[in-house]
C-alpha positions as CSV (number, residue, x, y, z in Angstrom):
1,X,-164.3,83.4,-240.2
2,X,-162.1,82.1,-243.0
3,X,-163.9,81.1,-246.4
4,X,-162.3,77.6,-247.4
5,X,-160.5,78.1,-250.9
6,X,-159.7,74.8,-253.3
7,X,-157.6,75.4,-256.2
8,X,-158.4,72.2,-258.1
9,X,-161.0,72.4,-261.6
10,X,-164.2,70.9,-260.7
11,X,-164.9,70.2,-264.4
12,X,-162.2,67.9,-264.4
13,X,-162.9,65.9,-261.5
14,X,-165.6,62.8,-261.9
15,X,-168.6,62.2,-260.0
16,X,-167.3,60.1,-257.6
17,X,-164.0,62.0,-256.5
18,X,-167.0,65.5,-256.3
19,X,-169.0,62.9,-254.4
20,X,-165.8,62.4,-252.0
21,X,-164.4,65.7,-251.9
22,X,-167.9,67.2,-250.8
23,X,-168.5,65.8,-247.5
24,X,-166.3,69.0,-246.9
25,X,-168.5,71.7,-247.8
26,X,-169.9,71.3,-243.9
27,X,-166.8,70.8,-242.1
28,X,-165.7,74.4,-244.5
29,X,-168.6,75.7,-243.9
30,X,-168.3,78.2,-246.9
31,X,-166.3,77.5,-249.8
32,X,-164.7,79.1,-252.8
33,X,-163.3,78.0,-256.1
34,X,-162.2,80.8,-258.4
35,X,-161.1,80.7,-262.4
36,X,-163.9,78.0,-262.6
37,X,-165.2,77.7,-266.6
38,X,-168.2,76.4,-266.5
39,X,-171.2,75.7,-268.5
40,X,-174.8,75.3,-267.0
41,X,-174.8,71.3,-267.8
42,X,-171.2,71.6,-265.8
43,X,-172.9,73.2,-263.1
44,X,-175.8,71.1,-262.7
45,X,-173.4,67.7,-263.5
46,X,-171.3,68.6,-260.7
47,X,-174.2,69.4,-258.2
48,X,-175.7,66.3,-258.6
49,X,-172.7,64.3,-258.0
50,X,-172.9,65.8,-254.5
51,X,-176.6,65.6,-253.9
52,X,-180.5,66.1,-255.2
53,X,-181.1,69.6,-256.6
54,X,-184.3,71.8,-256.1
55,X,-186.4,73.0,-258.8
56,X,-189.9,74.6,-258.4
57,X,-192.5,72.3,-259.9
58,X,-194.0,74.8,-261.9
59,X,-191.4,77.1,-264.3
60,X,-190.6,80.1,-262.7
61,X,-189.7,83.5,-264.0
62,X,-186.0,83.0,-262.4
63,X,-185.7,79.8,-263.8
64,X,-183.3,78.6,-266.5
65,X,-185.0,77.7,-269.0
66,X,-183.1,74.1,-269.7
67,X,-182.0,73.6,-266.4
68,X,-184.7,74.6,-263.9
69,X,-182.9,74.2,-260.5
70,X,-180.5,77.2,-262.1
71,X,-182.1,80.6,-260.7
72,X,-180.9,83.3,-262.1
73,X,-179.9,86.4,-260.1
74,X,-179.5,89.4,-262.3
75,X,-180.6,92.6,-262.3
76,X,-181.4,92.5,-266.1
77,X,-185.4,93.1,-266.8
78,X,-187.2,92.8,-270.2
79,X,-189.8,95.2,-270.8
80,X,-189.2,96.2,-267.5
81,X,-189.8,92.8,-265.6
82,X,-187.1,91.3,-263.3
83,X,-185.7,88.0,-265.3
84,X,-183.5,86.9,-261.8
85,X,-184.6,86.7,-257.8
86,X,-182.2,89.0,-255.9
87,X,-181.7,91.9,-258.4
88,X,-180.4,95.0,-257.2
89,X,-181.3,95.6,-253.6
90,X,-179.6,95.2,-250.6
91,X,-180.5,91.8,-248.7
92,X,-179.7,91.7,-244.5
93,X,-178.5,88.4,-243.2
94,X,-180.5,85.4,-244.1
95,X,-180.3,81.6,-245.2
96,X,-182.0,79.9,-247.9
97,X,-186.2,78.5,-246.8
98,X,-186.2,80.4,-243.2
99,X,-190.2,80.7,-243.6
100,X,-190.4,77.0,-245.1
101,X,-189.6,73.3,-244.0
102,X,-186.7,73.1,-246.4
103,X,-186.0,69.3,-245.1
104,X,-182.5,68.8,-245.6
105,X,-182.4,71.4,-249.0
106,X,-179.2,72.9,-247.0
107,X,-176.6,73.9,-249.2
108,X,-176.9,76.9,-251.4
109,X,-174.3,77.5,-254.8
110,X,-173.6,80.2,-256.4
111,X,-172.1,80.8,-259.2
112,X,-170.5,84.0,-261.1
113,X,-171.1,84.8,-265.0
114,X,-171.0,88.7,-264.3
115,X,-170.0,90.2,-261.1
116,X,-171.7,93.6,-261.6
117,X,-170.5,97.1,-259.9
118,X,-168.8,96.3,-255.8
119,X,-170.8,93.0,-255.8
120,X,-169.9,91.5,-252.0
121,X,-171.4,88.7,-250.2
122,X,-170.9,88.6,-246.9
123,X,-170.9,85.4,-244.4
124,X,-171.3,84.7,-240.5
125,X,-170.3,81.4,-239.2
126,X,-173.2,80.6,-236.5
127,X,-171.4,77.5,-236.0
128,X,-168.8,79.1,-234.1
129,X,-170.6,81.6,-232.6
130,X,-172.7,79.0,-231.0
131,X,-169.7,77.5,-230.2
132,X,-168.2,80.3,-228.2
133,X,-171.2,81.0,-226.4
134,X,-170.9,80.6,-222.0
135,X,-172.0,77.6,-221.0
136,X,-175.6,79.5,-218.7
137,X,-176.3,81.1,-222.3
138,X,-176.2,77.3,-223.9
139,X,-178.5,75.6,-221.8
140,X,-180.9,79.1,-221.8
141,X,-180.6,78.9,-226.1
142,X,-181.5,75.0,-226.6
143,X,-184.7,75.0,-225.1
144,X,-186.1,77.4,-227.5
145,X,-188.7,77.3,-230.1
146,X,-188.8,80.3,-232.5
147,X,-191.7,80.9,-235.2
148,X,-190.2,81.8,-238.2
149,X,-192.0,83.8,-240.9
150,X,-191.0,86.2,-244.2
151,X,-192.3,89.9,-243.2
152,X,-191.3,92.2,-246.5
153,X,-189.0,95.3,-245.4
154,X,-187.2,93.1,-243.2
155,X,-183.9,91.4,-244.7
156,X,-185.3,92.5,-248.2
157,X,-187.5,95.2,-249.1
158,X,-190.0,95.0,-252.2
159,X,-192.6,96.5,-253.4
160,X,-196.3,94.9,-253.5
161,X,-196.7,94.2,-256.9
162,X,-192.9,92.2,-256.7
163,X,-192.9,89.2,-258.8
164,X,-190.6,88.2,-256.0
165,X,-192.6,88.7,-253.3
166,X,-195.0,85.9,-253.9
167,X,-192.3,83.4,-254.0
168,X,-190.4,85.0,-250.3
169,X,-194.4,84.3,-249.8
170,X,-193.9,80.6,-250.1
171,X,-197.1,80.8,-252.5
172,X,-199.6,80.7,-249.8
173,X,-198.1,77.8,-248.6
174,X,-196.7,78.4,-244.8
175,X,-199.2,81.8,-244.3
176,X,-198.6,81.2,-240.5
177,X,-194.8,80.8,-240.8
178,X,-192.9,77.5,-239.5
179,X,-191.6,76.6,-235.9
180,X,-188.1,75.7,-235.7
181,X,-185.5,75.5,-232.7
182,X,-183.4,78.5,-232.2
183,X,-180.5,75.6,-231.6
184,X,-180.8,73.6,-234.6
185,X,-179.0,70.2,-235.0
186,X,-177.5,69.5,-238.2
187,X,-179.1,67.2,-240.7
188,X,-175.8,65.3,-241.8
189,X,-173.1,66.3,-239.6
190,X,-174.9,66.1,-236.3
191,X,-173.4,69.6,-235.2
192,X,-175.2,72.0,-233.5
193,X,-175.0,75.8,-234.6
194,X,-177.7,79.1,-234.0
195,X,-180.5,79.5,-236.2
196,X,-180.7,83.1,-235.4
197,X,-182.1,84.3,-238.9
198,X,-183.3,87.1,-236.6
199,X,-185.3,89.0,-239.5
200,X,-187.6,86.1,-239.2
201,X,-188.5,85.5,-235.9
202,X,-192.3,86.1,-235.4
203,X,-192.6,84.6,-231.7
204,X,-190.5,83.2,-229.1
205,X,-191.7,79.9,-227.1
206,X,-189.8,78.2,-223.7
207,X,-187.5,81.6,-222.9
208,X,-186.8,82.0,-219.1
209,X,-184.9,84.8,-220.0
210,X,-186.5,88.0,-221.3
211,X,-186.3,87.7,-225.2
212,X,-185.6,91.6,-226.0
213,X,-182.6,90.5,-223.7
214,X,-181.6,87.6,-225.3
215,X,-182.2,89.0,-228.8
216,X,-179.6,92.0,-228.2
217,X,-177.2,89.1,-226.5
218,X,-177.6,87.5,-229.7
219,X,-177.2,90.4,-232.0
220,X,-174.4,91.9,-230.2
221,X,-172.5,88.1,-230.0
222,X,-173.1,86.5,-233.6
223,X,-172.2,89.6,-235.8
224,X,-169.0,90.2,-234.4
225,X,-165.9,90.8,-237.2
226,X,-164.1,87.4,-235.9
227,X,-167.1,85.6,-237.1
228,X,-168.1,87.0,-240.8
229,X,-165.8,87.0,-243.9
230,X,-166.5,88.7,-247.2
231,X,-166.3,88.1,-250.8
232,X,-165.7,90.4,-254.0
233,X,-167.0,88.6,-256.8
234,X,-165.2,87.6,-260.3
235,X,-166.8,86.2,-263.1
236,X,-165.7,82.4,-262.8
237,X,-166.2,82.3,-258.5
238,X,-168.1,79.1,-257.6
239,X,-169.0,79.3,-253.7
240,X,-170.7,76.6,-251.8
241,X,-172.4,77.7,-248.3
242,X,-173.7,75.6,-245.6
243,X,-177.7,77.1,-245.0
244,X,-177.1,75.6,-241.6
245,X,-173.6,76.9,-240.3
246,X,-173.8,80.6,-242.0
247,X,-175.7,83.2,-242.7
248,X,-175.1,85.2,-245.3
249,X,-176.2,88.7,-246.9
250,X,-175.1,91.1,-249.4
251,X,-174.9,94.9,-250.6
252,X,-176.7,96.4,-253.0
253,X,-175.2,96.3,-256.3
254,X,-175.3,98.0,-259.5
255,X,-174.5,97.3,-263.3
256,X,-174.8,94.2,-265.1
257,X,-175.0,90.8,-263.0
258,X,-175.6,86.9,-263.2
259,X,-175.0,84.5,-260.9
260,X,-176.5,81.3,-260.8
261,X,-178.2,80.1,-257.8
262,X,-178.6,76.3,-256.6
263,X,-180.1,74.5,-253.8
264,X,-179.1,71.3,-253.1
265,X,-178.5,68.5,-250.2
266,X,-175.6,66.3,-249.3
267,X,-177.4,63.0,-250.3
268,X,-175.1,61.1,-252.7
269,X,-171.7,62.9,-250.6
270,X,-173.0,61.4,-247.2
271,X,-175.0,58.8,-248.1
272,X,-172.4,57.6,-250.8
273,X,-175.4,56.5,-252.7
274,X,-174.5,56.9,-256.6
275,X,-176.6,59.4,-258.5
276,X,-178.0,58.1,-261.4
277,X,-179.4,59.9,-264.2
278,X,-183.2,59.6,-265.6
């Protein structure tokens, strides 16, 4: 896998020309823009010139506290409480609302203030590895339905008294997890891609095929080198990542950290609808 670089200044572009340029961010898959300088209201000005952002309707404790669909991810605390989702642990291979119908909420961004100690983030095109999969394997894979559900100690590990944990809970919301197809069809682009969040998967309905079978097949196929690419963060990165074509997870890291997370769609990009502000 290749991450997609762009050495243009996003602050400098307008609305529109974001709008046009991020019908790409599918097609790329995942995409990188480095010596970006950006403020929050840059940030959130150029996200919604590619589509609506998510904020929680209540405030959050990850939450900026101007601009609410800005998650922190830090390791910082005060008075020993987490400020940021994602601090310092390890998280395994995952997208963003697994457990949750996340509609078409299906590009994540991330941006870097402070990279912290060997902060990497790690990506697996399951795009391709769909792709590349025999043609028997194809017509075993689209018939299935998986139940999809957050089990802690899984892709990330937290103790029960987590502030985070009751979010990666979906707030009660979802307690029996959500059905999905293990072939998913892509909201905007039509292409079809594995959603093999594999930490996830609860039950397994419509297999002809043994599962524990097809799970190793799976396993053994996706997370091959030829289909994951990694990145060492700079203060400055922007990355965009498709929630449907990748995967992504990332190491444990140590020292001080902030990155700013967004959720967002492709509305105004694919739509070409104009965003206009409240």
């Amino acid at each position: 896998m290749e991450i997609k670089e762009y050495d243009f200044n996003l602050k400098d572009k307008s609305r529109e020309e974001i709008r046009e340029w991020a019908i790409n961010i599918p097609k790329d898959n995942v995409v990188l823009f480095r010596d970006q300088d950006l403020s929050k209201e840059d940030l959130v000005n150029i996200y919604k010139g590619i589509g609506r952002t998510y904020a929680p309707r209540k405030k959050e404790f990850f939450c900026d506290d101007e601009y609410p669909e800005l998650f922190r991810v830090t390791n910082k605390r005060v008075n020993g409480e987490k400020t940021g989702v994602f601090a310092d642990k390890e998280l395994d291979w995952h997208s963003n609302g697994n457990a949750r119908d996340q509609g078409k909420e299906c590009c994540i961004a991330l941006y870097c203030v402070q990279e912290g100690i060997d902060s990497v983030t790690s990506f697996c095109d399951m795009r391709q590895a769909y792709r590349d999969l025999p043609s028997t394997m194809k017509d075993e894979l689209d018939y299935i339905e998986c139940l999809y559900g957050f089990e802690n100690g899984t892709f990330y590990d937290l103790e029960e008294d987590d502030k985070e944990l009751e979010m990666f809970k979906n707030r009660g919301i979802y307690l029996d997890g959500i059905k999905r197809h293990l072939v998913y069809q892509h909201p905007y682009d039509n292409y079809a891609g594995l959603y093999f969040t594999f930490h996830y998967i609860r039950e397994v309905y419509n297999n002809t095929t043994d599962w524990n079978f097809l799970y190793k097949y799976l396993l053994d196929h996706c997370f091959q080198d030829k289909y994951i690419a990694h990145h060492y963060w700079k203060p400055g990165d922007l990355i965009f990542m498709d929630q449907y074509h990748s995967l992504h997870k990332r190491n444990e890291v140590k020292g001080e950290r902030l990155l700013y997370r967004t959720a967002l769609d492709y509305k105004y990009a694919f739509t070409q609808d104009l965003f206009i502000p409240r």
